[in-house]
C-alpha positions as CSV (number, residue, x, y, z in Angstrom):
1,X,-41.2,-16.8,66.3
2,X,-42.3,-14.2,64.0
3,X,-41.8,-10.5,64.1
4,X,-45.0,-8.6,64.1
5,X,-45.3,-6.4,60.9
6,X,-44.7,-2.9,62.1
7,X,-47.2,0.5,60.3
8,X,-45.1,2.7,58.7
9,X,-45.6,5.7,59.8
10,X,-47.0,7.9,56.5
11,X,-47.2,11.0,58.2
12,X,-43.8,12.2,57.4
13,X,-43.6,11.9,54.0
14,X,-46.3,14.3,53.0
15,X,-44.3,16.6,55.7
16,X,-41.1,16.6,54.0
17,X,-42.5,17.1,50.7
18,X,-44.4,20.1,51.3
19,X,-40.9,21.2,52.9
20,X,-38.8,20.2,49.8
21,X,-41.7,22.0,47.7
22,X,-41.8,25.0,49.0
23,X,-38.0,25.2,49.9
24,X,-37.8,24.5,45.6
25,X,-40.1,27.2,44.6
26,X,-37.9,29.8,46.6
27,X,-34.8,28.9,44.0
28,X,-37.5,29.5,41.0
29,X,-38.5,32.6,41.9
30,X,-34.9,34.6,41.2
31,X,-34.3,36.8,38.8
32,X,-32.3,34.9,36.6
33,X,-33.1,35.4,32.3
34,X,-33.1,31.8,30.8
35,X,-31.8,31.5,27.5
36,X,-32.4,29.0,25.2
37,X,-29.5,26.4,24.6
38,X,-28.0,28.0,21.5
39,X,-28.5,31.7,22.0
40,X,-24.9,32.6,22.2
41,X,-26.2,36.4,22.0
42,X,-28.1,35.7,25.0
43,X,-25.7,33.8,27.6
44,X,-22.8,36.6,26.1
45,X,-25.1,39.4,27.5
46,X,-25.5,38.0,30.5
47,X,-21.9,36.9,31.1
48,X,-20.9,40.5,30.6
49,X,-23.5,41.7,33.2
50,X,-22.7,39.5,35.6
51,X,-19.3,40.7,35.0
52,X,-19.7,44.3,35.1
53,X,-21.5,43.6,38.6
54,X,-18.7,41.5,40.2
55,X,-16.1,44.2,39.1
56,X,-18.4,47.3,41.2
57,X,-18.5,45.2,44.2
58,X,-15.0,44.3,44.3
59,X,-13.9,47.8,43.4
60,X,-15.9,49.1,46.3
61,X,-14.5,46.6,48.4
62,X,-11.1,47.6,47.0
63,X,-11.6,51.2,47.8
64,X,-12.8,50.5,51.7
65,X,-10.1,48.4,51.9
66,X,-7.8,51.4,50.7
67,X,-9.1,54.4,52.5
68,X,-8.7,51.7,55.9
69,X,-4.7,50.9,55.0
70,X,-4.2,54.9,54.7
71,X,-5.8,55.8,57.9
72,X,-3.8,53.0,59.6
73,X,-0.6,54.2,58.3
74,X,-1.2,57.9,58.9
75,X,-2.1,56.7,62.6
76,X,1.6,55.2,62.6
77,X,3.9,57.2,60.9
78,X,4.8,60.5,63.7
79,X,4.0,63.9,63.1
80,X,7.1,66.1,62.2
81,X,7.6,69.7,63.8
């Protein structure tokens, strides 16, 4: 006995590429500057920018974080007469 040969069903393969397409394009579009291989001037630059944008967020998040500690201990610390 011989198994019937079953159709493969091509429908889903053009479906997940156009998926996997357009999901890839969204990753190109960012607004990262390429630099070539070698350009140590380049990838320096953007080191330090990353850098300088890491620090502001964490120092905002540092000063939240601050201001919410004071407030808590001012709630628990009693009022003297």
């Amino acid at each position: 006995m011989t198994k019937p040969k079953r159709k493969e069903n091509n429908f889903f393969i053009p479906i997940f590429s156009l998926i996997f397409f357009f999901s890839y394009i969204s990753f190109l579009s960012s607004e990262e500057i390429s630099c070539k291989k070698f350009d140590i001037k380049c990838k320096t630059n953007n080191f330090i920018e990353e850098t300088k944008e890491y620090q502001k967020k964490d120092l905002e998040d540092a000063k939240k974080q601050i201001k919410k500690t004071k407030e808590g201990i001012i709630k628990l610390v009693p009022k003297r007469n």
